[in-house]
N, C-alpha and C positions, 0 to 999 in steps of 0.2 A: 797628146795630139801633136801633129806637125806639123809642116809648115807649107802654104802653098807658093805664099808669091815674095817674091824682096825688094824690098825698096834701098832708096838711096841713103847713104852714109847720114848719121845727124847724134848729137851730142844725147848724153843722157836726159836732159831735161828738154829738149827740143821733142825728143820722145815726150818725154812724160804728159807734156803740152799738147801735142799733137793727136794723144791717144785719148786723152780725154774727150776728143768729142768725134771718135771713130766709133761706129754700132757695132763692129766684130774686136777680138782680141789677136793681139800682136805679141809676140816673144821678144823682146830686142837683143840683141849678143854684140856687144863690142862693137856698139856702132849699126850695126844692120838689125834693119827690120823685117820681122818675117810675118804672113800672116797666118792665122789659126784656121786648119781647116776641122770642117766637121767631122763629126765618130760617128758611127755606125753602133748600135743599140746595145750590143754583147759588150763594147766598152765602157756606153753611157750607161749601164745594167751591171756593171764590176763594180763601177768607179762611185756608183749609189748604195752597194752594198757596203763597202768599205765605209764610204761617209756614216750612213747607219749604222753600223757595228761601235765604228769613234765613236761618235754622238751619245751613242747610249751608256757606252763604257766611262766617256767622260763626264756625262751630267754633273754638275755637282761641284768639278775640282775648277782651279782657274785655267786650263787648256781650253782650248776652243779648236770646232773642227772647220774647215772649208772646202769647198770642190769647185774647180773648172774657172770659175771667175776672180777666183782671189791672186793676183798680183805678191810676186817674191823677189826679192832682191839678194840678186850677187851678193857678196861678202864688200864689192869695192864698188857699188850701187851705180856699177858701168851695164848692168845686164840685169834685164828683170822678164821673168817666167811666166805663165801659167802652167803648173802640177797639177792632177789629177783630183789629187786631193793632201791637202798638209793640214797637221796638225801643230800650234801654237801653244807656248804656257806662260808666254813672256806679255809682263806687264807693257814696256813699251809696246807691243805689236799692237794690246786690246786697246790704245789710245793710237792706234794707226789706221783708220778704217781702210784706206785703200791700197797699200801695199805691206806684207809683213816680211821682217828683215831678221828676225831670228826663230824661225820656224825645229822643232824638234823631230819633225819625222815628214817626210815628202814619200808620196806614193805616185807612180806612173804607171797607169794599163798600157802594156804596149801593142801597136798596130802594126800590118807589115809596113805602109809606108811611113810610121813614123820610128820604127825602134831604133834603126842606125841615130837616127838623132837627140831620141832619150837616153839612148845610152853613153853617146859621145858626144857632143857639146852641150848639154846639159848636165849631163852627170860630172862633169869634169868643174864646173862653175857650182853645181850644187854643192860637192865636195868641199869649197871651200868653203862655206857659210859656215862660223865659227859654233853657230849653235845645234847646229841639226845631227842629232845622235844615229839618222837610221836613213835610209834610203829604199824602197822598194820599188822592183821593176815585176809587174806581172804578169803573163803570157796570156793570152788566150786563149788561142791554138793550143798551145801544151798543156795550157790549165794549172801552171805551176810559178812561184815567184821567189827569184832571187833578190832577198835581203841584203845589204851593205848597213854592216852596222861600224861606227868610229873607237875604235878602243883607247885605251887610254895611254897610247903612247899616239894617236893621232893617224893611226894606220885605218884604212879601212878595211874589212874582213868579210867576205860572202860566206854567206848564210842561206844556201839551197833548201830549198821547199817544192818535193814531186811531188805527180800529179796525183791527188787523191790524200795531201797531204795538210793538216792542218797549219798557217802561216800563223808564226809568233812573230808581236812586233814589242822588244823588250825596252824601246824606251817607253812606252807609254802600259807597259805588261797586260796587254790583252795576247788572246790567241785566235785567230778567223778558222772553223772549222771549212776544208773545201767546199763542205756542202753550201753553208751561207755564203761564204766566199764568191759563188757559181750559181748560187739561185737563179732559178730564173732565166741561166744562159743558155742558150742551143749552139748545138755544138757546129763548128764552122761548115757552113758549105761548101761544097768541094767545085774545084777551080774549073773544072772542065764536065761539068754532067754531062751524062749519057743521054 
C-alpha cells in the first residue's frame, strides 16, 4: 500500500504514541509520517492468498504469519512499516504483539500508485533488517513476482517469477502455484474503455 498524506517531522516514539490512538495506519520513514491509503480488492485478494498459503504451510512450526495490520521495524527502529504480509520465527517478535523487528520474509503486492515506493524506500530499509532472508514484490498487472533473497555473503540476489509461473519462497520452502497465487483475481481493467 502507499501513501496518501504527510505529516510533520516527529521522533520515533512520538510516532509510536501518536499512532496508537489513530483508526488508520501510518508508515513512518525517518521522521515522516505517511498515511496508508486503501487497495482495491485484486490486491486485498493476492495479499489473502498468500496469507493462506503461509498459514497453512506453517501450522505447526514456531513461525507465525500476518497481513496489512502488523507493524515492522527498521533494523535502527527509526522507521516502521506496514508489509502486505510477513512472516516471523523469532521468539522475541511472538512476545512482541504490536510491532515485529526480526521478521524472515516480507511480501509486498504492488499497485501502480504505490510501487515507486515499495520498491524504493522501503525496500532500501527493509534490506537492512538483519533477519529477513527474502523480500517479495508482486505485480498484478503482470501477474508475476520478483523475489530478493539475502545470500550469505549479505548480497541481495533477484529471483524472477513470470507470469504463469509458480513463486518459490525458499526461506520458509513453500512454492505458490500462479494459479492459487491469482485465485480469485480479475484481470485489470483497462484504463480508457471504449
Amino acid at each position: 500500500m502507499g501513501y496518501a498524506a504527510r505529516k510533520t517531522v516527529m521522533t520515533a516514539a512520538e510516532f509510536l504514541a501518536w499512532e496508537a490512538g489513530q483508526s488508520e495506519r501510518h508508515d513512518f520513514v525517518d521522521g515522516n509520517v505517511f498515511a496508508m491509503a486503501g487497495a482495491e480488492d485484486r490486491h486485498i485478494t493476492v495479499t489473502g492468498n498468500c496469507y493462506i498459503a503461509l498459514r497453512q504451510h506453517l501450522s505447526g512450526t514456531p513461525c507465525r504469519v500476518f497481513m496489512a495490520d502488523m507493524k515492522v521495524a527498521a533494523a535502527d527502529d527509526a522507521s516502521f512499516f506496514y508489509p502486505d504480509v510477513i512472516v516471523t520465527c523469532s521468539a522475541a517478535d511472538h512476545k512482541s504483539p504490536l510491532i515485529k523487528r526480526e521478521p524472515t520474509l516480507i511480501i509486498e503486492v504492488l499497485s501502480p500508485g504505490t510501487a515507486a515506493y515499495d520498491l524504493g524506500q522501503k525496500f532500501v530499509h527493509y534490506r537492512q533488517i538483519p533477519s529477513l532472508a527474502e523480500i517479495a514484490f508482486i505485480d498484478l498487472d503482470e501477474r508475476r513476482a520478483d523475489v530478493y533473497r539475502k545470500g550469505a555473503d549479505g548480497l541481495w540476489v533477484l529471483h524472477p517469477f513470470g507470469p504463469g509461473a509458480a513463486v518459490q519462497f525458499a526461506s520458509v520452502d513453500l512454492t505458490i502455484t500462479a494459479a492459487a497465487l491469482f485465485a480469485d483475481v480479475d484481470a485489470p481493467l483497462p484504463e480508457n474503455p471504449a
